[in-house]
GUTORVEX-112895 format. One record per atom (N, C-alpha, C): residue in three letters; atom name; x, y, z. Coordinates in Angstrom, 1 decimal. Example, Ala and Ser with C-alpha at 12.3 -4.5 7.8 and 13.67 -1.06 7.14 Angstrom:
2
SITE   code   site        X        Y        Z
SITE    ala      N     13.2     -5.7      7.8
SITE    ala     CA     12.3     -4.5      7.8
SITE    ala      C     13.2     -3.3      7.8
SITE    ser      N     12.8     -2.2      7.1
SITE    ser     CA     13.7     -1.1      7.1
SITE    ser      C     12.9      0.0      7.9
This chain:
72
SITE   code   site        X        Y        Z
SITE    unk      N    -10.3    -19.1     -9.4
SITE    unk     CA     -9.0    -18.5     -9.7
SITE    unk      C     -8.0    -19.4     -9.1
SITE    unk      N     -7.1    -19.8     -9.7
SITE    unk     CA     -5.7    -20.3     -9.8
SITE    unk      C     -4.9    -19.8     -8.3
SITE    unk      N     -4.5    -20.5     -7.7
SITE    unk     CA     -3.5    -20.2     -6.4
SITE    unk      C     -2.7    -19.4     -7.4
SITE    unk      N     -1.7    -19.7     -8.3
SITE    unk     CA     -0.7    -19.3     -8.7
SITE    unk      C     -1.3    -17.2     -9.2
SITE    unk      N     -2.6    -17.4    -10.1
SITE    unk     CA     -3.0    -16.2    -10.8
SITE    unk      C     -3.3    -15.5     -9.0
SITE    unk      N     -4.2    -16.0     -7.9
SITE    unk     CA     -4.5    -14.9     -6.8
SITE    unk      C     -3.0    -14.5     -6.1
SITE    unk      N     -1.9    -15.2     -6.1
SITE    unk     CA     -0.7    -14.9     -5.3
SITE    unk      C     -0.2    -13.5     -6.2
SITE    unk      N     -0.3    -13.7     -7.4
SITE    unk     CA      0.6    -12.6     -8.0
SITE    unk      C     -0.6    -11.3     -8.3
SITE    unk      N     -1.6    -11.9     -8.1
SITE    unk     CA     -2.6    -10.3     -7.8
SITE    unk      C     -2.7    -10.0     -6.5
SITE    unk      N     -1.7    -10.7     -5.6
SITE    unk     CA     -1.6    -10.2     -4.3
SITE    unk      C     -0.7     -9.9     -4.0
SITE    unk      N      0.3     -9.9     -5.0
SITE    unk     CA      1.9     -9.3     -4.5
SITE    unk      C      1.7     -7.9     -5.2
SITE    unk      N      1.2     -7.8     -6.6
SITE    unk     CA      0.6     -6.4     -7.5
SITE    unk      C     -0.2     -5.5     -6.3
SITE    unk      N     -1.1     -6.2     -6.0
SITE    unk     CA     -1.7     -4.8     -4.4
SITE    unk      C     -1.1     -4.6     -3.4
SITE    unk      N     -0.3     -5.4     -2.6
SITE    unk     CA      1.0     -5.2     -2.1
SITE    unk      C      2.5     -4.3     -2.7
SITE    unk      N      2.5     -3.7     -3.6
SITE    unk     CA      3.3     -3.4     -4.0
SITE    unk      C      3.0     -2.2     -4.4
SITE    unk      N      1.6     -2.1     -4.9
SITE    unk     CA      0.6     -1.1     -5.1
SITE    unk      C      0.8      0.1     -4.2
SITE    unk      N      0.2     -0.4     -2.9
SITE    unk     CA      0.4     -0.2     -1.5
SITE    unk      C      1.4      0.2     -0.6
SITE    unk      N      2.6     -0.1     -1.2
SITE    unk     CA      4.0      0.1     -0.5
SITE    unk      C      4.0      1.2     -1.2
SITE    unk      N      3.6      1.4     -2.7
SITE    unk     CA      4.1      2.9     -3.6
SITE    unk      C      3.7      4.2     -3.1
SITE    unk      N      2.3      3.7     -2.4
SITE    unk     CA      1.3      4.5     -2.2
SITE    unk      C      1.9      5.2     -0.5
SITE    unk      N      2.3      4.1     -0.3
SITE    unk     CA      2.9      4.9      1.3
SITE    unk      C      4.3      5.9      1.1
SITE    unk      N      5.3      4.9      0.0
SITE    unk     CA      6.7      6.0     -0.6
SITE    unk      C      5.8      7.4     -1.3
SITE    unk      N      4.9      7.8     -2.1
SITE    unk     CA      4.5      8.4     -2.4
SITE    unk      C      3.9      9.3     -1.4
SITE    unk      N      3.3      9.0     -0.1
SITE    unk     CA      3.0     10.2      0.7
SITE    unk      C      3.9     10.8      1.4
SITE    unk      N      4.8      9.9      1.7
SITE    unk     CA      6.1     10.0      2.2
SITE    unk      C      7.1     11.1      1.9
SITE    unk      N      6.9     10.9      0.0
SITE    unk     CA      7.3     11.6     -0.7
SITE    unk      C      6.9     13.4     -0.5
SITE    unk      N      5.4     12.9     -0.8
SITE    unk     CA      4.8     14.5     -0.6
SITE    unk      C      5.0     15.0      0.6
SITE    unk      N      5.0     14.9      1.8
SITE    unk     CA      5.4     15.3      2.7
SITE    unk      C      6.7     16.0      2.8
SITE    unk      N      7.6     14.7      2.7
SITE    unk     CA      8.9     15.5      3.3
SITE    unk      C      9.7     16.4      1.8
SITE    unk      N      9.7     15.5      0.8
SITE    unk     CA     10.4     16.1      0.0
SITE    unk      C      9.5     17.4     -1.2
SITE    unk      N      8.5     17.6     -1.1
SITE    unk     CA      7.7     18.1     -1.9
SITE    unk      C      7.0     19.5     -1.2
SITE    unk      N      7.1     19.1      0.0
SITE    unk     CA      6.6     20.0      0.5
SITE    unk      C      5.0     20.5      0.9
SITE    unk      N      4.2     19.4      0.1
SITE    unk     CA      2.5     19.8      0.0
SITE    unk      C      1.8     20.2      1.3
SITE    unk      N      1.9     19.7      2.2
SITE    unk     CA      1.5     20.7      3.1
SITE    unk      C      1.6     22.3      3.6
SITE    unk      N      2.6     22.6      3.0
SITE    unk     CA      3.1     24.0      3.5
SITE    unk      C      2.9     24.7      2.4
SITE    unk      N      2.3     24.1      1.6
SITE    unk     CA      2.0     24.8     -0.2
SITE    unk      C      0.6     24.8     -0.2
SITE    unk      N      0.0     23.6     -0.2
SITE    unk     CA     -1.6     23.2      0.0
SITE    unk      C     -2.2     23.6      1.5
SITE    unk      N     -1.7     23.5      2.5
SITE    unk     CA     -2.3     23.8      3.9
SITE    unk      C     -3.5     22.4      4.0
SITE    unk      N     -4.3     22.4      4.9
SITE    unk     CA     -4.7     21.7      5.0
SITE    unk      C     -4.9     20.4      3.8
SITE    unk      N     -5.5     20.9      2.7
SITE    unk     CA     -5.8     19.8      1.6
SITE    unk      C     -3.8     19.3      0.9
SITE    unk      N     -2.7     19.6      1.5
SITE    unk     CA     -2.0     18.8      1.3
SITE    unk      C     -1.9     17.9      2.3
SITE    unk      N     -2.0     18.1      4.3
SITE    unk     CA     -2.0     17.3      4.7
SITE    unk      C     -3.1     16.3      4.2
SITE    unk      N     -4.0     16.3      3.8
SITE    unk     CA     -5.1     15.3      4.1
SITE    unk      C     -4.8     14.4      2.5
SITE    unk      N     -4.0     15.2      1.5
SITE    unk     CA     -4.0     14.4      0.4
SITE    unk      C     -2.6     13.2      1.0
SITE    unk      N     -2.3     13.7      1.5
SITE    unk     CA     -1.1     12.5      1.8
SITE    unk      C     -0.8     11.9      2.7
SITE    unk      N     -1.9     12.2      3.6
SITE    unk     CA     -2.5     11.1      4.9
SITE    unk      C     -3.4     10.0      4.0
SITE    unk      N     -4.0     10.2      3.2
SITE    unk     CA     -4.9      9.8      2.3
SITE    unk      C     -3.7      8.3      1.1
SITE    unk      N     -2.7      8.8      0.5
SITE    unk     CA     -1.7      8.0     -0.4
SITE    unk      C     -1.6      7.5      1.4
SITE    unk      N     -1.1      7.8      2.3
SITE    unk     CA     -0.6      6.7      3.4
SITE    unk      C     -1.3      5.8      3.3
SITE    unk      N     -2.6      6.1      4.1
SITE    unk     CA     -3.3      5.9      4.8
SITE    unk      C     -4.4      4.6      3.4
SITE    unk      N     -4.3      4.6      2.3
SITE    unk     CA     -5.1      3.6      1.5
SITE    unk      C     -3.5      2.9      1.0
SITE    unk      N     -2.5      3.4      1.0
SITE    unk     CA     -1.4      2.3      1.2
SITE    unk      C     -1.1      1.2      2.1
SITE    unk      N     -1.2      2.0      3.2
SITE    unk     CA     -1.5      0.6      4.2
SITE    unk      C     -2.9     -0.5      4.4
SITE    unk      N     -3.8      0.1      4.0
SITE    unk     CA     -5.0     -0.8      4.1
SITE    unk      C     -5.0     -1.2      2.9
SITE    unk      N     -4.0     -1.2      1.6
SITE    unk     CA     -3.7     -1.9      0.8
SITE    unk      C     -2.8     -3.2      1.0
SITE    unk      N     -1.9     -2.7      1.7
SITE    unk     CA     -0.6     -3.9      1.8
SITE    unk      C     -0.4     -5.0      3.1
SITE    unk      N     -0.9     -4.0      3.9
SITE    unk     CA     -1.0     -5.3      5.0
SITE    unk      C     -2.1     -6.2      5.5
SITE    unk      N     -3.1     -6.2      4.8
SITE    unk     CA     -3.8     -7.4      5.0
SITE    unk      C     -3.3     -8.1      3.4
SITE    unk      N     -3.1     -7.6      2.7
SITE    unk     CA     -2.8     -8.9      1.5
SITE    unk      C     -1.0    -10.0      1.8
SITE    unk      N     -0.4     -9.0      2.7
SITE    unk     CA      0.7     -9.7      3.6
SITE    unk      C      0.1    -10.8      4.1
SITE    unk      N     -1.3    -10.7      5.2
SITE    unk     CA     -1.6    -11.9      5.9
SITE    unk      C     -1.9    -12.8      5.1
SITE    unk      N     -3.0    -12.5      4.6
SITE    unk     CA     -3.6    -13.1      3.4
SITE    unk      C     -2.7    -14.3      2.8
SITE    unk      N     -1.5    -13.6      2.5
SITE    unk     CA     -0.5    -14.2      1.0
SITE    unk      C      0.1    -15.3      2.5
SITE    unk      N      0.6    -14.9      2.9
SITE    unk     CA      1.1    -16.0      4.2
SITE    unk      C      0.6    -17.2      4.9
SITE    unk      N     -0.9    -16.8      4.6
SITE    unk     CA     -1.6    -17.9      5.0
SITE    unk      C     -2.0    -18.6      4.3
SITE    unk      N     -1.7    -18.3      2.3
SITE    unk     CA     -2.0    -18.8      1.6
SITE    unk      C     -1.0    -20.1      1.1
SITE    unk      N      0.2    -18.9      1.1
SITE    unk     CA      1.7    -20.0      0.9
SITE    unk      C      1.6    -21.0      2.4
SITE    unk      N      1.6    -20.4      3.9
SITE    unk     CA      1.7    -21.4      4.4
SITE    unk      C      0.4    -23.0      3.9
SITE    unk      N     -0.7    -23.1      3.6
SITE    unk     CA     -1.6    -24.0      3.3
SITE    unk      C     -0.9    -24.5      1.7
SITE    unk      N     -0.6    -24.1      0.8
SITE    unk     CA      0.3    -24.3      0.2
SITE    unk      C      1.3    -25.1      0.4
SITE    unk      N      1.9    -25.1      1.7
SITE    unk     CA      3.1    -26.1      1.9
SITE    unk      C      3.0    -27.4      2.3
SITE    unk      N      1.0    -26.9      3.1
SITE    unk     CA      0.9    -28.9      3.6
SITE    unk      C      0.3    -29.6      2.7
């Protein structure tokens, strides 16, 4: 795979990731799912958090250490 084709399938899961964290975010405060769902809304949007982050922040290091080797 192409530097160029892996960076931009690493900004797409990163970005993935950031949706996935607005989106629990979402359910939470503005939506209300927990106080509707009880338990299975907290866990559904700990869940959008919680595979948001283990989406976005290692492909952050990843992409950083890709562009930095990239530069030399």
């Amino acid at each position: 795979m192409k530097d160029k084709t892996k960076i931009r399938l690493l900004q797409l899961i990163m970005v993935a990731g950031l949706s996935l964290i607005l989106l629990g975010h979402y359910l939470i405060s503005y939506v209300h799912l927990p106080e509707k769902w009880g338990v299975k809304g907290i866990i559904v949007s700990a869940m959008c958090i919680a595979i948001g982050i283990i989406m976005s922040l290692p492909t952050k290091i990843y992409l950083t250490i890709l562009l930095m080797q990239r530069e030399k």
